[in-house]
MIBALUM-8765 format. One line per 3 residues: number of its first residue (from 1); their letters; for each residue x negated, y negated, z negated of C-alpha. Coordinates in steps of 0.02 Angstrom, whole numbers, m for minus. Layout:
NUM = A = X/Y/Z; ...
This chain:
1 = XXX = m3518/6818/m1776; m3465/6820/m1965; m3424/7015/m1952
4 = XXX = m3599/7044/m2019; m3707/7203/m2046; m3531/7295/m2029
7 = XXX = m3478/7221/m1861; m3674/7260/m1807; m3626/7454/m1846
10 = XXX = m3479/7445/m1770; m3523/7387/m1609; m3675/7504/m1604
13 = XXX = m3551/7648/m1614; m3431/7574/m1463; m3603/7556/m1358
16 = XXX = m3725/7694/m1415; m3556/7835/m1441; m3388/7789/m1363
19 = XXX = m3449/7700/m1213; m3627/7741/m1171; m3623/7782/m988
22 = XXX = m3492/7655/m936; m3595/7515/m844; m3684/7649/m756
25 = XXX = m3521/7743/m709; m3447/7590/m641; m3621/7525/m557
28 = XXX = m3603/7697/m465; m3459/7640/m380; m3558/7519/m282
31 = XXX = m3687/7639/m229; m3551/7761/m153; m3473/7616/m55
34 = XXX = m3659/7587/22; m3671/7756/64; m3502/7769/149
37 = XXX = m3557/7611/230; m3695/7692/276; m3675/7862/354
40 = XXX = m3498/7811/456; m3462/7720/579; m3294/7598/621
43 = XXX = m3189/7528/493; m3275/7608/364; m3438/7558/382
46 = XXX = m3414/7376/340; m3255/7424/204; m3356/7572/117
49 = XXX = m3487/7432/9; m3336/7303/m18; m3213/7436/m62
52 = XXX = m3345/7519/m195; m3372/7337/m276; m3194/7303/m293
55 = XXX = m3178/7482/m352; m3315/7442/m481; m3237/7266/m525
58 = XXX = m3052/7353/m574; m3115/7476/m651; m3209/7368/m774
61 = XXX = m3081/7238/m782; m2957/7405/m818; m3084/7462/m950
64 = XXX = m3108/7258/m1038; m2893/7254/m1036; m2903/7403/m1133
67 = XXX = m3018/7348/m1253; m2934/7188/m1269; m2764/7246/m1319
70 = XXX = m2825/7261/m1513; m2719/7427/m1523; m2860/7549/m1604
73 = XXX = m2736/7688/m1509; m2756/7596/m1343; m2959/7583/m1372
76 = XXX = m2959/7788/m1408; m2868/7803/m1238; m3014/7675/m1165
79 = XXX = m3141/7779/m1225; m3068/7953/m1164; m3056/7881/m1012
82 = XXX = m3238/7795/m984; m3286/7971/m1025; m3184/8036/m910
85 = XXX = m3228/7936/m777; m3426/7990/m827; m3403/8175/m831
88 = XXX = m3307/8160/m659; m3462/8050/m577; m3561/8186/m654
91 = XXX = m3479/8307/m556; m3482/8210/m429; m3672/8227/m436
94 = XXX = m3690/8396/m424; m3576/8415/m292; m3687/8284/m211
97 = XXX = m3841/8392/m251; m3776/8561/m183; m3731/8480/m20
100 = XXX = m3919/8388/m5; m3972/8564/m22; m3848/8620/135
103 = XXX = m3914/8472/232; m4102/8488/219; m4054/8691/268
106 = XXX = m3974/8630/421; m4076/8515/485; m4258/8582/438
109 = XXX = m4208/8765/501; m4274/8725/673; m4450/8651/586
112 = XXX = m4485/8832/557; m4445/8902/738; m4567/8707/800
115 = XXX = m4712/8745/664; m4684/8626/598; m4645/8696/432
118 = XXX = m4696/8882/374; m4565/8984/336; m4624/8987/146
121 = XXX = m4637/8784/152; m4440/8781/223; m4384/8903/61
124 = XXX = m4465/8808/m55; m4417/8641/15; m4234/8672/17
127 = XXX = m4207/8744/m163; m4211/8629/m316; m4293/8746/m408
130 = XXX = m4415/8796/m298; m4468/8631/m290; m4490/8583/m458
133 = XXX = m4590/8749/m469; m4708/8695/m328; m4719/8509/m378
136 = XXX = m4774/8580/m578; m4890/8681/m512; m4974/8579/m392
139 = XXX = m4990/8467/m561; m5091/8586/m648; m5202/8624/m516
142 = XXX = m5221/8448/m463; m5132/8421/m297; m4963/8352/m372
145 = XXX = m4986/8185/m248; m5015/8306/m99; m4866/8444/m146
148 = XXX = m4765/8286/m202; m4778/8206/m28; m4738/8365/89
151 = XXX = m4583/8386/3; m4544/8195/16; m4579/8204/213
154 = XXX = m4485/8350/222; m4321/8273/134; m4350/8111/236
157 = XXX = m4377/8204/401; m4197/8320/350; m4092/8155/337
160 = XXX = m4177/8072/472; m4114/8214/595; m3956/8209/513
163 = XXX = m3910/8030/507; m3953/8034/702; m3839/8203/728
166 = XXX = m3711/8120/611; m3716/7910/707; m3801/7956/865
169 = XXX = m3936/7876/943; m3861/7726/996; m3857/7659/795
172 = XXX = m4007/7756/751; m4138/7690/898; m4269/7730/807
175 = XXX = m4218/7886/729; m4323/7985/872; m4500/7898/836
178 = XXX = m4464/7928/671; m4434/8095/657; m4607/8136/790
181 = XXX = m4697/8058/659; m4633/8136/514; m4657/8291/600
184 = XXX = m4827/8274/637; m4868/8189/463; m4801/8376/400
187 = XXX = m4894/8478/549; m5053/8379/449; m5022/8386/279
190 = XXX = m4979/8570/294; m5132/8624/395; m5211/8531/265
193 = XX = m5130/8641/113; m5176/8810/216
């Protein structure tokens, strides 16, 4: 409070430089314990959101113990650790990303051999860039909603098939309505894009 227009500076460098990813780091940790919850079954589909929380919690309270020690050497450590901790989520990320790209290649290789997909729609749909290509160029020629929503189906229709080949049927009931829908939804909006 009586630190002034020096404290202000100060704590703009600890948020804006030293820790600038750490709430969203640690907010992560949630999200991967809803998706473990998610896609298992058993033990670890009840643990997987309480044990990302508490993961979460520590790792905060970990990081505030640091900060509170008053040792600037202690702080440093806090720092090169949030960062750490980003850089590995990061990773984390594109690890995530190259195995979305496997998934949607598993699953949405038999769309090609039902029609439902073309065999051009099924290269472009499972590579990032390919995407992004399609999506920009749909922009400038003024079909970004319809490009925008075929790919969309097509991830949704991917993890539909595989969170039924991953849980089975008997957790995903309505996995099977889902995924004739999506199907024909495609079968439209492609005959559509011919």
């Amino acid at each position: 409070v009586n630190a002034g227009a020096e404290g202000l500076v100060l704590l703009v460098v600890i948020r804006v430089v030293l820790i600038p990813f750490l709430h969203a780091t640690l907010t992560s940790f949630t999200g991967i314990g809803l998706a473990v919850g998610r896609l298992n079954n058993g033990f670890l589909r009840f643990a997987g959101p309480v044990l990302g929380y508490l993961a979460a919690i520590f790792l905060h309270f970990t990081h505030n113990l640091l900060a509170s020690t008053g040792s600037q050497l202690i702080c440093l450590l806090g720092s090169v650790l949030d960062w750490l901790g980003f850089v590995g989520m990061f990773i984390f990320i594109l690890v995530l990303v190259w195995r979305e790209g496997k998934v949607m290649r598993e699953q949405l290789a038999e769309e090609v051999k039902l029609g439902t997909l073309s065999d051009a729609q099924f290269r472009t749909t499972c590579s990032l860039t390919g995407q992004m290509a399609a999506r920009w160029g749909a922009l400038a020629g003024g079909r970004w909603r319809q490009t925008a929503h075929l790919y969309d189906l097509c991830g949704e229709l991917a993890f539909k098939k595989y969170h039924l080949a991953r849980l089975g049927p008997a957790r995903e009931r309505e996995a099977q309505t889902n995924i004739a829908k999506l199907r024909s939804e495609l079968v439209t909006l492609g005959a559509n894009q011919a």
